[in-house]
C-alpha positions as CSV (number, residue, x, y, z in Angstrom):
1,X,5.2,-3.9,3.7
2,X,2.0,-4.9,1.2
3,X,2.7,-8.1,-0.8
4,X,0.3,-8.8,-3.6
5,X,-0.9,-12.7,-5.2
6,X,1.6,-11.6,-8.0
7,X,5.1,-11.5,-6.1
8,X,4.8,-7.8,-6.3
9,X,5.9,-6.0,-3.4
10,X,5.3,-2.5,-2.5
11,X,7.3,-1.4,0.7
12,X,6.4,2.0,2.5
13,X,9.6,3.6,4.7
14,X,8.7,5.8,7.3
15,X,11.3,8.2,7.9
16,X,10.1,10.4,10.6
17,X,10.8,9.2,14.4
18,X,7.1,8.5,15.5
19,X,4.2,6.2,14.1
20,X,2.5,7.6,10.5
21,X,-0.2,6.8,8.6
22,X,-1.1,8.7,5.5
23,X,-2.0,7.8,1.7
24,X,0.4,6.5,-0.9
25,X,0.3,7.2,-4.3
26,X,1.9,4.4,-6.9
27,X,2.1,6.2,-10.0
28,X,0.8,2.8,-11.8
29,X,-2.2,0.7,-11.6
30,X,-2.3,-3.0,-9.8
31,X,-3.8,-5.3,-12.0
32,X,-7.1,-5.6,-12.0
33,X,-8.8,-7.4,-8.7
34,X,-5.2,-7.4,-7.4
35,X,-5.5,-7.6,-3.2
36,X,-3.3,-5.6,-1.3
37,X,-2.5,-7.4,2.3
38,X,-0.2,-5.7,5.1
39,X,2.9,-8.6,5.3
40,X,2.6,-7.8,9.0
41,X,-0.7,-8.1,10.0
42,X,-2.2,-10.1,7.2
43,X,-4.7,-7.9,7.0
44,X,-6.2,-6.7,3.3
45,X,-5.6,-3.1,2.4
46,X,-8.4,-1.4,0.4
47,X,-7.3,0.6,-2.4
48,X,-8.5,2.4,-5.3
49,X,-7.3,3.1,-9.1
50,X,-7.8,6.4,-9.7
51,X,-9.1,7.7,-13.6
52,X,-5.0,8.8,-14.2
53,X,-4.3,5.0,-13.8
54,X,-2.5,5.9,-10.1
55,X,-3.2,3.5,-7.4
56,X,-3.5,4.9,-3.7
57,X,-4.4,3.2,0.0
58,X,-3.9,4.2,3.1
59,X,-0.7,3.1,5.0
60,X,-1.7,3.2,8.7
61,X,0.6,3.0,12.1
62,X,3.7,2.6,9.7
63,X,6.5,2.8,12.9
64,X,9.7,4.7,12.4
């Protein structure tokens, strides 16, 4: 799960029955200088707005 300073809340589901990682696509942009930070590990999570206005990052080692 990737919580953001703004009490928004994206969550990635992994469906599949082994360990993922692979790039998400939100089909609109976090607000400017918005951080993305993994809920789990606390860590930040780059990510980039693409010239569409689409955010993506990478969501690694999501378990099933």
């Amino acid at each position: 799960m990737i919580t953001t300073r703004s009490d928004q809340t994206v969550l990635v589901f992994n469906p599949l029955t082994r360990t993922r990682s692979d790039v998400v696509r939100l089909p609109t942009e976090v607000a400017s200088g918005a951080q993305m930070r993994d809920a789990v590990t606390g860590k930040g999570v780059p990510c980039q707005t693409l010239p569409d206005g689409t955010t993506v990052f990478v969501a690694a080692d999501v378990p099933s």
